[in-house]
C-alpha positions in Angstrom: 97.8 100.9 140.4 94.7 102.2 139.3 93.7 105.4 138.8 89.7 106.4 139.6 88.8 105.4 136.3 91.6 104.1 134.1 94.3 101.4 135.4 97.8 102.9 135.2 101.2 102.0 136.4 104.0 104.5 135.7 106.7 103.0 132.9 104.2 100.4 132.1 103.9 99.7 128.3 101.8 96.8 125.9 102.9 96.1 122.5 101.2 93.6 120.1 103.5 93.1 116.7 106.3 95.8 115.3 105.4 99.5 114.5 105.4 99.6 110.4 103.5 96.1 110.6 100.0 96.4 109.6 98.2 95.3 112.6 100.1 96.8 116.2 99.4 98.4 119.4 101.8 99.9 121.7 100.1 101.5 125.0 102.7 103.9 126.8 101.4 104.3 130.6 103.5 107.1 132.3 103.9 110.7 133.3 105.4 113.8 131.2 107.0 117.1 132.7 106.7 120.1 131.4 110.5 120.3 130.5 110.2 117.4 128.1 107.2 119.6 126.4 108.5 118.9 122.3 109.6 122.1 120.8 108.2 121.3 117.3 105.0 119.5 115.9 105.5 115.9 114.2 103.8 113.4 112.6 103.8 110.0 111.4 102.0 106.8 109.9 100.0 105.2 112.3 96.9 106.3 114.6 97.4 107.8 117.8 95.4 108.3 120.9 95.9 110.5 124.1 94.0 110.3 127.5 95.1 112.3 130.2 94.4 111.2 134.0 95.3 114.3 136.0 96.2 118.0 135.6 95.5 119.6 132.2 96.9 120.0 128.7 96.9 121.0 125.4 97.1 119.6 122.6 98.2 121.5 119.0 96.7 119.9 116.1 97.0 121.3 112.5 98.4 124.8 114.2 94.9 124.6 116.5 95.5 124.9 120.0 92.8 122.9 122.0 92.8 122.8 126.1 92.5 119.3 127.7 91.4 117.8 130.9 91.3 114.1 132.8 89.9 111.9 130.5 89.4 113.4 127.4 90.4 111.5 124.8 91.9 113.0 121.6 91.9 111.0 118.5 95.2 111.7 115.6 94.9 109.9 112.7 97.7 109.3 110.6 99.7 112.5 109.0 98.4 115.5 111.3 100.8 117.3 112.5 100.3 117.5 116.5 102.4 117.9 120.1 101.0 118.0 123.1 101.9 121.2 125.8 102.5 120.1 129.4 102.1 122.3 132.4 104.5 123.2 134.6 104.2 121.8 137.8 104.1 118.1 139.1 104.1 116.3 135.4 100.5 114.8 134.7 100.0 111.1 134.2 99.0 109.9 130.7 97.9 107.1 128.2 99.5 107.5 125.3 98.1 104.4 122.1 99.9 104.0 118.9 98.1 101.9 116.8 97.9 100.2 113.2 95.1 98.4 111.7 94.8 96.8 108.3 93.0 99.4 105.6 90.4 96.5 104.9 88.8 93.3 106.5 87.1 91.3 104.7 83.0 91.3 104.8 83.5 94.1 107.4 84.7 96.9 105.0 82.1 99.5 105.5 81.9 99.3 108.8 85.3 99.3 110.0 85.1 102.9 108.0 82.7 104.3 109.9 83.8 102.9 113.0 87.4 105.3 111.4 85.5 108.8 110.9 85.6 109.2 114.3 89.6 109.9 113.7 88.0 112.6 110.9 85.9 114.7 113.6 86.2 118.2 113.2 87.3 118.2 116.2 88.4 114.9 117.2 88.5 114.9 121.3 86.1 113.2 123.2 85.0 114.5 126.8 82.6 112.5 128.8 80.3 112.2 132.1 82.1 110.1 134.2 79.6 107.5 134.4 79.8 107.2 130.2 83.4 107.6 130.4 83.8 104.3 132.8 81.9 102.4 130.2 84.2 103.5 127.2 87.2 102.9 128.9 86.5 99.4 130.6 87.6 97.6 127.4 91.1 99.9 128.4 91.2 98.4 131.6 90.6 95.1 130.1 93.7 95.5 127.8 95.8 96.6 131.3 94.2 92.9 133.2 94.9 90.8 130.2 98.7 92.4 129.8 99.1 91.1 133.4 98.2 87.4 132.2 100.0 86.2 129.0 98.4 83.5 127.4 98.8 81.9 123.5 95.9 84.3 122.3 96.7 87.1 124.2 97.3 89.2 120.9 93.8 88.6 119.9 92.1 89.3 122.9 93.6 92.5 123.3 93.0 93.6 120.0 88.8 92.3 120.6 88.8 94.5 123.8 90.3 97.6 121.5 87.7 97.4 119.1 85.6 97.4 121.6 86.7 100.2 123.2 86.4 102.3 119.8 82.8 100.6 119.2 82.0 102.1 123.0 83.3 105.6 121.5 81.7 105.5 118.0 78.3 104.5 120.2 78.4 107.4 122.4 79.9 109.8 120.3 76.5 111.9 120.2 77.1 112.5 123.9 81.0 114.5 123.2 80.7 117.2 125.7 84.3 118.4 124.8 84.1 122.8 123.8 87.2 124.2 122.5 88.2 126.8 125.0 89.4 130.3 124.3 93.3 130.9 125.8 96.4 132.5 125.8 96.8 135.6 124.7 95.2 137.4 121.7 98.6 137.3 120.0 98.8 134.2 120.4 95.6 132.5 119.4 96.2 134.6 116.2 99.2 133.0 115.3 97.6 129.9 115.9 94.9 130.7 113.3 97.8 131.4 111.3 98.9 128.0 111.6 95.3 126.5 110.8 95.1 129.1 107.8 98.5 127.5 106.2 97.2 124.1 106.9 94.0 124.6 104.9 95.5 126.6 102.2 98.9 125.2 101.6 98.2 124.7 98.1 97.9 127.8 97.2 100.9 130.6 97.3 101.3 131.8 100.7 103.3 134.4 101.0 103.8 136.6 104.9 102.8 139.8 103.0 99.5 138.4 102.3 98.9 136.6 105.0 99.6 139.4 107.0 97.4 141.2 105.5 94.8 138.9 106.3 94.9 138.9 109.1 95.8 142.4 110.3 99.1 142.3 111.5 102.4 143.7 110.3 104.8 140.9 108.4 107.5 141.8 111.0 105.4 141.6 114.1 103.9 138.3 112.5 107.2 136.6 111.3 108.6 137.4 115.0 105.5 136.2 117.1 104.7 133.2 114.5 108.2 131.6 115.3 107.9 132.2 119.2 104.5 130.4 119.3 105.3 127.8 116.7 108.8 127.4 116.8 109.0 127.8 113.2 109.7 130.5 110.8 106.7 132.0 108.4 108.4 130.2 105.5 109.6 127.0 107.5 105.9 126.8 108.9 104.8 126.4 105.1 107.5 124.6 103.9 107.3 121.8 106.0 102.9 121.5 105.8 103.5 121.2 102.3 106.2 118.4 102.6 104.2 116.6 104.7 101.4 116.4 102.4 103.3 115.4 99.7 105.2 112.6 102.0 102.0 111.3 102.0 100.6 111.6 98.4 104.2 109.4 97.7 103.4 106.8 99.7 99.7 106.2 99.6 98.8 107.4 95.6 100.2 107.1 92.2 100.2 110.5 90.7 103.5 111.6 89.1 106.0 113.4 91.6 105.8 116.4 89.6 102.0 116.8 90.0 102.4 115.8 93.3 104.9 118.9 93.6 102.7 121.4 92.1 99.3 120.0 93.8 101.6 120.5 97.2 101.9 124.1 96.7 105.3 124.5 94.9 106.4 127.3 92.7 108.4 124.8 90.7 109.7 120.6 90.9 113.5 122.0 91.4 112.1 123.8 94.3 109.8 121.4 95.6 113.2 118.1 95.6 115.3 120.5 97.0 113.2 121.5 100.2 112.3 117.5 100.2 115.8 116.5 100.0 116.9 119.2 102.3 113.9 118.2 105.3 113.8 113.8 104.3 117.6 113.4 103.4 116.7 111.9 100.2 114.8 112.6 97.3 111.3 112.0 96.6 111.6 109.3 94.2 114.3 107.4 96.3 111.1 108.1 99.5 108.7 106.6 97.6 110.9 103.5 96.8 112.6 103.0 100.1 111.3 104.6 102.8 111.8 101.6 105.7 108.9 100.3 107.9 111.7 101.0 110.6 111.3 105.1 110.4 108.0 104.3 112.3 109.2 101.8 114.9 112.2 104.5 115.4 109.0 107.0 115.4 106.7 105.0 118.6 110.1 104.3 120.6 110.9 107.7 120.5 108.0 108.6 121.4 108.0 106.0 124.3 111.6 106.1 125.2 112.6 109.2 124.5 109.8 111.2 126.3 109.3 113.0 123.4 105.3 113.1 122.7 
């Protein structure tokens, strides 16, 4: 089936290699409801793009609530936190890519780099005319034909047409006519600069007084309205952006765990194991020695599976 610009067949899905392996795609083709809207953010590992084909949506990322429509294309990269807000009504159909790539190719460094800032946009969704949007997402549609075909190099072709496709996207990337939106109400979009305030400044003591403060609202009013928007409390809100960013200074740097603690935000290292241990089930040292490539193929098949994105 094919939609009027993107090929799509409900249930459909494309994988190339394992999730945790340093070159895979998986390409998730069906529709979400509104009841299977994720009730918390997440994050993990491995790139992630969204493109809607029908209805709207929206799309949390870092606490920032931004509106979508048919055929934008929002770009995650690894470790934001994000979940995507379905409507109510019929459920919208969607493309949903995970995707690895190694850090470094040979020769091709620098440019692979750039091609990657896209993922760093200030805003990293793409919305264009539909005549430039047919020409980014034909290398898509490629992928979809090729899927239909298996042949011995089938891996490789499909990951040519998906570098094309970003190439198409870095190309035209001038040309993003995507504007964040006001919505929701005023409560609401405040607690959501909440959110973006903790993500910006979680290492430095937050406390709900202050932040409050800030941003003119009473600490009761806020803690109750910041866990109705967010599904968090104040303090769990902080807690886990903190964690988060420490998951990934473990896995991806060298510094000691206790700088890591204290460069995280943490009044103290016995605080900063015991919130770890508490949200990983394990303690940071035993994370940065044995965390399993599996968490992130448990990760894309939930995801895929589960309905859960």
């Amino acid at each position: 089936m094919t939609s009027s610009v993107l090929s799509y067949e409900k249930g459909y899905a494309i994988q190339v290699n394992q999730p945790g392996d340093s070159l895979f795609y998986h390409l998730d083709y069906d529709e979400r409801s509104h009841d299977l809207n994720m009730e918390f953010q997440h994050f993990h590992d491995f790139y992630e793009i969204c493109i809607l084909l029908d209805r709207s949506a929206a799309h949390i990322i870092e606490g920032s609530l931004y509106e979508m429509q048919p055929y934008d294309i929002v770009l995650l990269r690894p470790s934001l936190l994000h979940k995507t807000q379905y409507p109510k009504g019929l459920p919208p159909k969607r493309l949903m890519i995970n995707f690895a790539m190694p850090p470094s190719l040979p020769g091709l460094e620098n440019d692979y780099s750039e091609l990657f800032n896209l993922f760093h946009a200030q805003v990293p969704i793409f919305r264009f005319s539909e005549e430039r949007r047919r020409e980014i997402l034909a290398p898509i549609n490629g992928i979809f034909a090729i899927s239909q075909h298996p042949s011995p190099i089938q891996s490789v072709t499909i990951h040519h047409k998906f570098v094309e496709f970003l190439c198409g996207l870095h190309r035209y990337a001038a040309e993003n006519a995507y504007v964040r939106e006001e919505t929701g109400s005023s409560m609401s979009r405040r607690m959501y600069a909440i959110a973006s305030y903790i993500h910006s400044h979680y290492q430095q003591e937050l406390s709900l007084d202050e932040v409050s403060r800030r941003f003119y609202v009473s600490a009761h009013h806020l803690s109750r309205q910041f866990n109705k928007v967010t599904g968090f409390t104040f303090t769990e809100y902080v807690q886990m952006t903190r964690i988060r960013n420490a998951q990934q200074l473990l896995l991806h740097s060298s510094e000691k765990i206790t700088d890591i603690a204290a460069r995280c935000g943490f009044a103290s290292f016995s605080q900063f194991n015991r919130i770890f241990n508490k949200q990983n089930g394990m303690s940071p040292s035993v994370y940065r020695r044995t965390r399993p490539a599996q968490d992130e193929r448990q990760s894309v098949f939930a995801a895929a599976g589960q309905k859960v994105d």
